[in-house]
KOLLOSE-283495 format. One record per residue (C-alpha): residue number from 1; z, x, y; residue in three letters. Coordinates in Angstrom, 3 decimals, always signed. Layout:
N
ROMI; NUM; Z; X; Y; ALA
...
//
This chain:
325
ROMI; 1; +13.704; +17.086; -5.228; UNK
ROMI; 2; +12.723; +14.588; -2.219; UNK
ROMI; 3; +15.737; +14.215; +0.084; UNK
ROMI; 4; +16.877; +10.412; -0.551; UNK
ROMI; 5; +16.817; +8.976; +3.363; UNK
ROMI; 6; +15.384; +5.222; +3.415; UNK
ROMI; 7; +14.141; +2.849; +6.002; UNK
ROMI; 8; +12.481; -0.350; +6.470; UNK
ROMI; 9; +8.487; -0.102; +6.593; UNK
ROMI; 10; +8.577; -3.299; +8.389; UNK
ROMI; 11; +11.159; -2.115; +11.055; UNK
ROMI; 12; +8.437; +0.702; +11.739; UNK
ROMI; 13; +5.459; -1.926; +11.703; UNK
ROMI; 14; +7.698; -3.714; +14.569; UNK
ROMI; 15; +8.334; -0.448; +16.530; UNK
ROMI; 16; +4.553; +0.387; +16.475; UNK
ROMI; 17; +3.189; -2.825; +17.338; UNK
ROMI; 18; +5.756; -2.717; +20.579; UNK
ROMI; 19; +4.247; +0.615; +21.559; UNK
ROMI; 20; +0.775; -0.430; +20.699; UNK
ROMI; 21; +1.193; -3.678; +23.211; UNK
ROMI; 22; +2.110; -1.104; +25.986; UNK
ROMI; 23; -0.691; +1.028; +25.363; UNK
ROMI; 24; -3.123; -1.958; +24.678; UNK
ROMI; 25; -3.611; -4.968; +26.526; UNK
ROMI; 26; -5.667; -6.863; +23.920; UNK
ROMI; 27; -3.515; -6.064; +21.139; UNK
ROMI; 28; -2.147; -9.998; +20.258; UNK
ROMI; 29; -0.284; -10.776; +17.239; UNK
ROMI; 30; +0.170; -13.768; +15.224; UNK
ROMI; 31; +2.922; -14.794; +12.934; UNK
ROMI; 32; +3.485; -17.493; +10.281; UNK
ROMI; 33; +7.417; -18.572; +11.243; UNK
ROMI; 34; +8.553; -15.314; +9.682; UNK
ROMI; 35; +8.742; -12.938; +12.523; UNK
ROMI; 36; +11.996; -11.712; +12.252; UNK
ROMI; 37; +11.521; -10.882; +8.475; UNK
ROMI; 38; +7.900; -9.476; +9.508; UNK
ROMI; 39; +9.476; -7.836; +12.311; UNK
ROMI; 40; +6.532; -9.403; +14.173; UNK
ROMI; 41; +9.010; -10.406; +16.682; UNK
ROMI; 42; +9.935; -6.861; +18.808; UNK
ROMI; 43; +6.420; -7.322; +19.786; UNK
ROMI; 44; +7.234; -11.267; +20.856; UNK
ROMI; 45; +10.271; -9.858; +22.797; UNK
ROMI; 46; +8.400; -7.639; +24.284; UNK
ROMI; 47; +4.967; -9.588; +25.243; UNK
ROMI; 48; +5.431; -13.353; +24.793; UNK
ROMI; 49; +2.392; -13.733; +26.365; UNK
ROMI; 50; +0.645; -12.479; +23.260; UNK
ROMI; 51; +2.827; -13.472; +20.565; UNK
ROMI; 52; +1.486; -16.890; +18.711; UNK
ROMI; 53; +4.043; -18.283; +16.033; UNK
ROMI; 54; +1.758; -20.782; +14.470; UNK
ROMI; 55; +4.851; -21.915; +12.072; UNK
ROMI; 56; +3.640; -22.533; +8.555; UNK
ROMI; 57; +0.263; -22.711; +8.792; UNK
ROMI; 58; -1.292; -19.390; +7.496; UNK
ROMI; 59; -4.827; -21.242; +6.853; UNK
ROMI; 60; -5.037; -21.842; +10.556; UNK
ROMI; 61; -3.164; -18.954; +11.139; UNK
ROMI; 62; -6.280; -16.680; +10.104; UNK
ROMI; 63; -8.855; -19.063; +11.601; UNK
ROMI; 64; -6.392; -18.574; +15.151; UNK
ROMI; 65; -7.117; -14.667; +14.691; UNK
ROMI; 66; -10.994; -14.836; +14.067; UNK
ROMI; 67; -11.757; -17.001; +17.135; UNK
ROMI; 68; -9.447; -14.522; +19.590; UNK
ROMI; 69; -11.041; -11.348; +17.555; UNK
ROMI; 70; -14.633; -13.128; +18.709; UNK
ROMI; 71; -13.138; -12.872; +22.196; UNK
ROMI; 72; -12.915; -9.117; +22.165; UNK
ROMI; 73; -8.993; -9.063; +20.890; UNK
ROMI; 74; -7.314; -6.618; +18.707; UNK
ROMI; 75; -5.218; -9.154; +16.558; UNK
ROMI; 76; -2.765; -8.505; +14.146; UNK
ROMI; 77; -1.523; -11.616; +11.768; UNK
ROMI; 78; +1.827; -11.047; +10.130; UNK
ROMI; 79; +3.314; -13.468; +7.152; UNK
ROMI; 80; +4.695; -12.712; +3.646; UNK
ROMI; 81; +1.776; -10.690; +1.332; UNK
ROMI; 82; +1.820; -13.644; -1.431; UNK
ROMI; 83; +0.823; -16.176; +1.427; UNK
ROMI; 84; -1.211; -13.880; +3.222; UNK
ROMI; 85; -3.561; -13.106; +0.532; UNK
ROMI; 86; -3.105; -16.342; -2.275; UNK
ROMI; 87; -2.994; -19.139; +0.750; UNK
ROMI; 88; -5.287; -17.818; +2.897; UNK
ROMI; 89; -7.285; -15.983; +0.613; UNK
ROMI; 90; -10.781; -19.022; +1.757; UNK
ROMI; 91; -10.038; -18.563; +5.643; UNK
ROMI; 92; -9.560; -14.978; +5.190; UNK
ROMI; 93; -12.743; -14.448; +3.034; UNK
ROMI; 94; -14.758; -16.407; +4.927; UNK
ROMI; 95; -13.576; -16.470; +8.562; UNK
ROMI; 96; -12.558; -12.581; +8.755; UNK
ROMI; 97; -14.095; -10.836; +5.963; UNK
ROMI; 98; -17.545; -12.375; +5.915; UNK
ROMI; 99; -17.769; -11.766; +9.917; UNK
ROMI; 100; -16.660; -8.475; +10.008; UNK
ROMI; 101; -14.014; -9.626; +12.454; UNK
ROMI; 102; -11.296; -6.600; +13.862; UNK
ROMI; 103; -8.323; -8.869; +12.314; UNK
ROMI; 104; -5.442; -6.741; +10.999; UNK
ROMI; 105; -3.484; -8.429; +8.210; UNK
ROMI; 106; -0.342; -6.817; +7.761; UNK
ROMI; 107; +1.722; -8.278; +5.225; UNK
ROMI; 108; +5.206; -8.003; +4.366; UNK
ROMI; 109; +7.339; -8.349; +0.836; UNK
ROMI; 110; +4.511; -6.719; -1.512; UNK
ROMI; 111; +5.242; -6.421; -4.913; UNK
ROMI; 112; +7.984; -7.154; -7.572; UNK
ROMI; 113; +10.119; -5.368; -4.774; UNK
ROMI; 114; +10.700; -8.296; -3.076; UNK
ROMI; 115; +13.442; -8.609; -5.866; UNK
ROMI; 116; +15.629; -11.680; -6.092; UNK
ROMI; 117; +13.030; -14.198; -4.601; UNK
ROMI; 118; +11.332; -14.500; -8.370; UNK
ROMI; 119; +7.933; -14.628; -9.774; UNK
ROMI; 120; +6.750; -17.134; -7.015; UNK
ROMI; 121; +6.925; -14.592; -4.324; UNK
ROMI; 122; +6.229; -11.698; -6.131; UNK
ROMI; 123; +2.812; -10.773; -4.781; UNK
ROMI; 124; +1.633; -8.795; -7.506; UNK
ROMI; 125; -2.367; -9.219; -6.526; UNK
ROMI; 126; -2.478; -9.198; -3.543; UNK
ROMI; 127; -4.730; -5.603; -3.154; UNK
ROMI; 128; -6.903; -6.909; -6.174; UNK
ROMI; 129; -7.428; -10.128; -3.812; UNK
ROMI; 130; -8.350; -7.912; -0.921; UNK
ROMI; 131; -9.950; -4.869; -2.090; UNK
ROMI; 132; -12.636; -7.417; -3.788; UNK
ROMI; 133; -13.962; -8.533; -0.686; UNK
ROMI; 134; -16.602; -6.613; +1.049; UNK
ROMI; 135; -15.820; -5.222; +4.833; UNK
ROMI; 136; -12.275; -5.304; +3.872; UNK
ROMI; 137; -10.083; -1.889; +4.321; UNK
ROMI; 138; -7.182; -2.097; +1.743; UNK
ROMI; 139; -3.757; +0.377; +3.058; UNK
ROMI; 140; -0.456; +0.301; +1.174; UNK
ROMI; 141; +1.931; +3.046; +2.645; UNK
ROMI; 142; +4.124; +5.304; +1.572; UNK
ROMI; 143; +6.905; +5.522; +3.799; UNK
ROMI; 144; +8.305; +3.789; +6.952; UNK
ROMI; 145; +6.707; +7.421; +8.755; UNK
ROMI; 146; +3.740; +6.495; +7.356; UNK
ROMI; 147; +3.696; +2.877; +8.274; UNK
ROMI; 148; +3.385; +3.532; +11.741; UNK
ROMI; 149; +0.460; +6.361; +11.317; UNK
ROMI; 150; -1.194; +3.678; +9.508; UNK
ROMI; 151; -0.662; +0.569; +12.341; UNK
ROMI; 152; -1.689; +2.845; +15.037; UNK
ROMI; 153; -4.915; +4.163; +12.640; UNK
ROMI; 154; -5.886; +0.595; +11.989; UNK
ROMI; 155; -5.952; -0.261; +15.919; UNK
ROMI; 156; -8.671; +2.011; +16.599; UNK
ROMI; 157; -10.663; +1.153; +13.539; UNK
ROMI; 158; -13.196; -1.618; +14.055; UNK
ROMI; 159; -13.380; -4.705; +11.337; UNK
ROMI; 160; -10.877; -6.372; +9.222; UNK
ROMI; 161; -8.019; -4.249; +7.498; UNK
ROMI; 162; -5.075; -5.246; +4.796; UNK
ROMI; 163; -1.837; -3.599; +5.051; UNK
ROMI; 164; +0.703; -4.176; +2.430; UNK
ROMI; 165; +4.714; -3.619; +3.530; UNK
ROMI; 166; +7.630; -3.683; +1.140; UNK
ROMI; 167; +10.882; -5.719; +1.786; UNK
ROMI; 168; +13.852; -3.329; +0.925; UNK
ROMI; 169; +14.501; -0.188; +2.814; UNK
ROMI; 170; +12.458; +2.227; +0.340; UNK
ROMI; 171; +12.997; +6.459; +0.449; UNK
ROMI; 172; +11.310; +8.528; +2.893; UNK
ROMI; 173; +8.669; +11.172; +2.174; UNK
ROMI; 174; +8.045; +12.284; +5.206; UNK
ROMI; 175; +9.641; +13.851; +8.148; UNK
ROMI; 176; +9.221; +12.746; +11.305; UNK
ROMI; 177; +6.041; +13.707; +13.035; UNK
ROMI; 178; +4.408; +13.136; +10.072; UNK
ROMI; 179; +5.138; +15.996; +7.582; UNK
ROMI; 180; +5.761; +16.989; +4.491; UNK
ROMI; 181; +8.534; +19.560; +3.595; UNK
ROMI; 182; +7.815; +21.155; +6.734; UNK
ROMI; 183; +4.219; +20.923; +6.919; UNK
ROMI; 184; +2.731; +18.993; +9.625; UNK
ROMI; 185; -0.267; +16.449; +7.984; UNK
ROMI; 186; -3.113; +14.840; +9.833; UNK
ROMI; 187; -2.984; +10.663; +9.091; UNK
ROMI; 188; -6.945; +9.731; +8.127; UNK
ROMI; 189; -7.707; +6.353; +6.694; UNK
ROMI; 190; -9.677; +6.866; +3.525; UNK
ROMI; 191; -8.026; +10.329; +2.804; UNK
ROMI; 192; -5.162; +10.324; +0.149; UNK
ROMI; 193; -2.916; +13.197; +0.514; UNK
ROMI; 194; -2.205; +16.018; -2.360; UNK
ROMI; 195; +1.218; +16.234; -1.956; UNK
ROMI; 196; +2.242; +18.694; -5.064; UNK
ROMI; 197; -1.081; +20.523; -6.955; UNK
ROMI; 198; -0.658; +20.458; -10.588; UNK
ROMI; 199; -3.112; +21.831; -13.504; UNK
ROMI; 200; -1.860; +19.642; -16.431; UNK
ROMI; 201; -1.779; +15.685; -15.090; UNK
ROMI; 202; -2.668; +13.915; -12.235; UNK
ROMI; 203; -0.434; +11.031; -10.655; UNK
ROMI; 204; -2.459; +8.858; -8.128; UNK
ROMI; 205; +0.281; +7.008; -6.371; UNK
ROMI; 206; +0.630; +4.407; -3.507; UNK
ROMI; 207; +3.313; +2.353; -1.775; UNK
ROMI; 208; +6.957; +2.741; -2.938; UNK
ROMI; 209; +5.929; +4.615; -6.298; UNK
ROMI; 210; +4.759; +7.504; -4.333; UNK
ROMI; 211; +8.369; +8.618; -4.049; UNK
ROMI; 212; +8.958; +7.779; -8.007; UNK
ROMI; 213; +5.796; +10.008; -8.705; UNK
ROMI; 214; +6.855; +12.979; -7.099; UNK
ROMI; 215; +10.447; +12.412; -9.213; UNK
ROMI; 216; +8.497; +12.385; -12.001; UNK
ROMI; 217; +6.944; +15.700; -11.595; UNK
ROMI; 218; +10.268; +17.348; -10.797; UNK
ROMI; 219; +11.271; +15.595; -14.559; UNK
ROMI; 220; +7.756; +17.268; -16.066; UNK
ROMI; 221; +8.573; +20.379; -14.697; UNK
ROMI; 222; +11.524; +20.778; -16.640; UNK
ROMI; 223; +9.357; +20.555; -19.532; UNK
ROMI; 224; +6.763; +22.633; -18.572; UNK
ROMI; 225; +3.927; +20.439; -17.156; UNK
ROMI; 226; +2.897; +20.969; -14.360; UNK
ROMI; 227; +1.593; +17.531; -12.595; UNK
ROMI; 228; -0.458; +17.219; -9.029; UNK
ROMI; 229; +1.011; +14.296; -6.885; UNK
ROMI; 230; -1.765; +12.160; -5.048; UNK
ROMI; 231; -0.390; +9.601; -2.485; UNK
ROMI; 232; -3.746; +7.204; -2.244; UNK
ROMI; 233; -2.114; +5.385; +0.663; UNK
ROMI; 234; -6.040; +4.096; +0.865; UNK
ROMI; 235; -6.945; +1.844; -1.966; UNK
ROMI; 236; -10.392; +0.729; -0.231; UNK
ROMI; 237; -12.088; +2.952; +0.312; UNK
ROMI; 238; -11.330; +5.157; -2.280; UNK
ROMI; 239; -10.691; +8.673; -1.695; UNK
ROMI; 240; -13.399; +9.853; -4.852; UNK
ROMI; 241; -13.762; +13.112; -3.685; UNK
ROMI; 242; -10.443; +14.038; -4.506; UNK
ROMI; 243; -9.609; +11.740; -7.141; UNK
ROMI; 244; -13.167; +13.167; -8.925; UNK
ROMI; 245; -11.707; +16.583; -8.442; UNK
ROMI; 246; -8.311; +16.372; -9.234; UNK
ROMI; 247; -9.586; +14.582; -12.708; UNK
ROMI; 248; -11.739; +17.903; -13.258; UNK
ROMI; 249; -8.901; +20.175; -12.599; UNK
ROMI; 250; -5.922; +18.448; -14.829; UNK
ROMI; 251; -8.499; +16.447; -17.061; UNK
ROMI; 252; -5.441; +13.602; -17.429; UNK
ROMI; 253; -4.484; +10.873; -14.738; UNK
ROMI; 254; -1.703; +8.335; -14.146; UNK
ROMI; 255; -1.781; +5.713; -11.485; UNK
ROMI; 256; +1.357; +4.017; -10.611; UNK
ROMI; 257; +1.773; +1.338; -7.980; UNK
ROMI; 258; +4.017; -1.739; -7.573; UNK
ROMI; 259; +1.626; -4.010; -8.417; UNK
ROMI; 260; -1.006; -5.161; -11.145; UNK
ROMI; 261; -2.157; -3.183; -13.488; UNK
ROMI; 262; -5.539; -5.402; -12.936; UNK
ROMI; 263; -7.438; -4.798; -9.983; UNK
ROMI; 264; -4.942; -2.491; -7.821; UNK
ROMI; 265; -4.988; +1.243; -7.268; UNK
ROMI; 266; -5.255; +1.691; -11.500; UNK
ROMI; 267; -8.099; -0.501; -11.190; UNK
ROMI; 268; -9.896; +1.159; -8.685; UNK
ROMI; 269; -9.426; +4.565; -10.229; UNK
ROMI; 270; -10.538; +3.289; -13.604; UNK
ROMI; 271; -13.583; +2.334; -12.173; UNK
ROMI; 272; -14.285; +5.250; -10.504; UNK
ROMI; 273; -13.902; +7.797; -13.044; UNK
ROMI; 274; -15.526; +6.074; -15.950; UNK
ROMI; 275; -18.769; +6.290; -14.333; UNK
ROMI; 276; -17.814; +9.602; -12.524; UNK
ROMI; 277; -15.306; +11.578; -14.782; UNK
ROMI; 278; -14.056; +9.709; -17.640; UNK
ROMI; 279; -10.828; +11.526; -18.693; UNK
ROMI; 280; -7.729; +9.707; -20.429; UNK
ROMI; 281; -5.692; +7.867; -18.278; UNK
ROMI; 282; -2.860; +5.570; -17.888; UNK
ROMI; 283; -1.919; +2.804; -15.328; UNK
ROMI; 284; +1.647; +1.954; -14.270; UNK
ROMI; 285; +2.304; -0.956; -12.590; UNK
ROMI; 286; +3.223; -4.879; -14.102; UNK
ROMI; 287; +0.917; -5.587; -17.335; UNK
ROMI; 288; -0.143; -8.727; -16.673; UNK
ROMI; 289; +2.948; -10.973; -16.682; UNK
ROMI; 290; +4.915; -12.402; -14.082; UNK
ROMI; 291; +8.296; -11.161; -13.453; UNK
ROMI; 292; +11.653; -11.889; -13.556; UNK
ROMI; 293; +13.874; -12.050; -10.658; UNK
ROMI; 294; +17.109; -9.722; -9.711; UNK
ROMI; 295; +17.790; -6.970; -7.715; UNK
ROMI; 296; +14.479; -4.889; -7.113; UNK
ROMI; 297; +15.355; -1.236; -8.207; UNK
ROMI; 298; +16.574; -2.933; -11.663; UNK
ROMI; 299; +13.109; -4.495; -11.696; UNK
ROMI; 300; +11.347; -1.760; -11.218; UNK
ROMI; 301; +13.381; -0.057; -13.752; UNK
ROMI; 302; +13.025; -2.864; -16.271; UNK
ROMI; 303; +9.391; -2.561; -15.764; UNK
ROMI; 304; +8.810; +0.992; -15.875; UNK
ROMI; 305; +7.939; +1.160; -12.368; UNK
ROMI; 306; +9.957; +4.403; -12.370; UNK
ROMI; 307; +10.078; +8.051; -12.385; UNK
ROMI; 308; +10.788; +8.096; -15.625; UNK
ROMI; 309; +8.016; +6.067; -16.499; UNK
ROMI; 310; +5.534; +8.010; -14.987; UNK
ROMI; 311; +6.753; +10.945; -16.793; UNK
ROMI; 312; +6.578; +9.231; -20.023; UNK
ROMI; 313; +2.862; +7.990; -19.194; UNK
ROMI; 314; +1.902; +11.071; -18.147; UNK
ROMI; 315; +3.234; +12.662; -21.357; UNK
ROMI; 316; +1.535; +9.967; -23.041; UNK
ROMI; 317; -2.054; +10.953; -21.702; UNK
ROMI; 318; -1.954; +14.725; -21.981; UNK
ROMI; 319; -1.222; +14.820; -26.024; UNK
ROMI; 320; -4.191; +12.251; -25.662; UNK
ROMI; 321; -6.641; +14.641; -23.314; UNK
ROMI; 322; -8.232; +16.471; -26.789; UNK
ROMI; 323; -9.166; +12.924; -28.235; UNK
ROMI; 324; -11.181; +12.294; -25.406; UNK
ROMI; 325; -12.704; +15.256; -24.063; UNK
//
């Protein structure tokens, strides 16, 4: 079992972008008046003279951080992930995207995590929104360790890049330095990680599910099945060499991710393998509906974003995996 230690991934987005002001003078960061929920604001502290709060203005926001990317900036733009992607979604398609432009959105309060704040803020697709649009990178990490492997990776790559945060302190899988029960692991945008190998089921996983998928596998292995954990911490680009040969190994998949069923990580996978590998699958996520508010673990547990759930869709799919193949 995964050693239950939480932390913010937003506190570690702030700590990274402090560190990668020091190291980078053209690292500037924008922020839509939420900076201290962004955490956008240890880098204000720390560089005012690169620190823009626009207020509440995330159209212009994103037009702001294509003209200073133009000028040879880094620039990082910080807001909530259901006005970062719905409000901006023109400015951002057409200003950032369709330029090619090294912008770094990194938004905050992804999913139905964002709990008590209801439907309205619920940004449930917000990766479908930015994994459609061509030149876009789409990263949703696992951890708070993670989170900072992944702000420092984005720096150095050129062209525009979504990352997606949580709000509530979620449960570690990593240990510092960047491993995994020990092992030290090599961050690589594009590159999911095979965190457990498996031969019955494969869970693809990303965000705060990755932690409820590798739950789940301890609950199938007290039945017997044995299930390979995936953390696809990149949505765009897909890591199809491994997803294509993890599906040939187990022959069953699961994807689970706080978010959409339509057009997130389940989407992307489905696509994938059905003109690759078609093998019977299931998606867990929302199903098309938007949620409820309340506290965000009973959410996710009233909408099977849970270990449990995983285990049951994974069950699910390998009585299935005869039908199909």
């Amino acid at each position: 079992m995964v050693e239950m230690r939480r932390a913010h991934t937003r506190d570690a987005y702030g700590r990274a972008l402090v560190e990668l002001g020091r190291r980078n003078p053209n690292v500037v960061v924008l922020d839509a008046d939420l900076s201290t929920s962004t955490k956008t604001a240890m880098f204000g502290k720390e560089f005012p003279e690169r620190f823009f709060n626009v207020g509440i203005t995330e159209q212009n926001m994103m037009s702001i951080a294509a003209g200073l990317a133009t000028c040879g900036k880094t620039v990082f733009v910080s807001t909530f992930a259901v006005f970062a992607t719905g409000r901006a979604f023109n400015q951002v398609r057409q200003s950032i995207a369709y330029t090619n432009l090294n912008v770094k959105i990194v938004a905050t309060h992804g999913g139905i995590s964002v709990g008590e704040d209801g439907a309205s803020h619920h940004s449930i697709e917000d990766i479908a929104l930015m994994r459609v649009l061509p030149n876009m990178t789409v990263v949703v990490p696992a951890d708070a360790i993670e989170t900072e492997q992944v702000i420092f990776a984005v720096a150095e790559k050129p062209g525009p890049v979504y990352v997606r945060l949580c709000r509530p302190p979620t449960p570690l899988i990593y240990e510092e330095g960047y491993k995994f029960r020990g092992q030290p692991l090599k961050y690589e945008l594009g590159k999911a990680v095979l965190l457990e190998e498996g031969s019955d089921v494969t869970i693809l996983a990303t965000g705060i599910l990755v932690y409820e998928a590798l739950e789940a596998a301890a609950l199938l292995r007290k039945k017997g099945i044995s299930a390979e954990v995936v953390n696809v911490h990149t949505i765009k680009p897909l890591d199809e060499e491994l997803v294509e040969k993890s599906a040939r190994k187990t022959g069953a998949v699961v994807t689970a991710e706080d978010h959409s069923i339509i057009g997130g990580l389940g989407g992307a996978v489905a696509e994938f393998l059905c003109e690759t590998y078609p093998v019977p699958m299931a998606r867990v996520g929302v199903r098309d509906v938007f949620c409820d508010s309340g506290p965000w673990e009973e959410l996710l547990a009233y909408y099977g974003l849970t270990a449990s759930g995983i285990a049951d869709a994974a069950q699910k799919v390998i009585s299935s995996r005869g039908v199909v193949r």
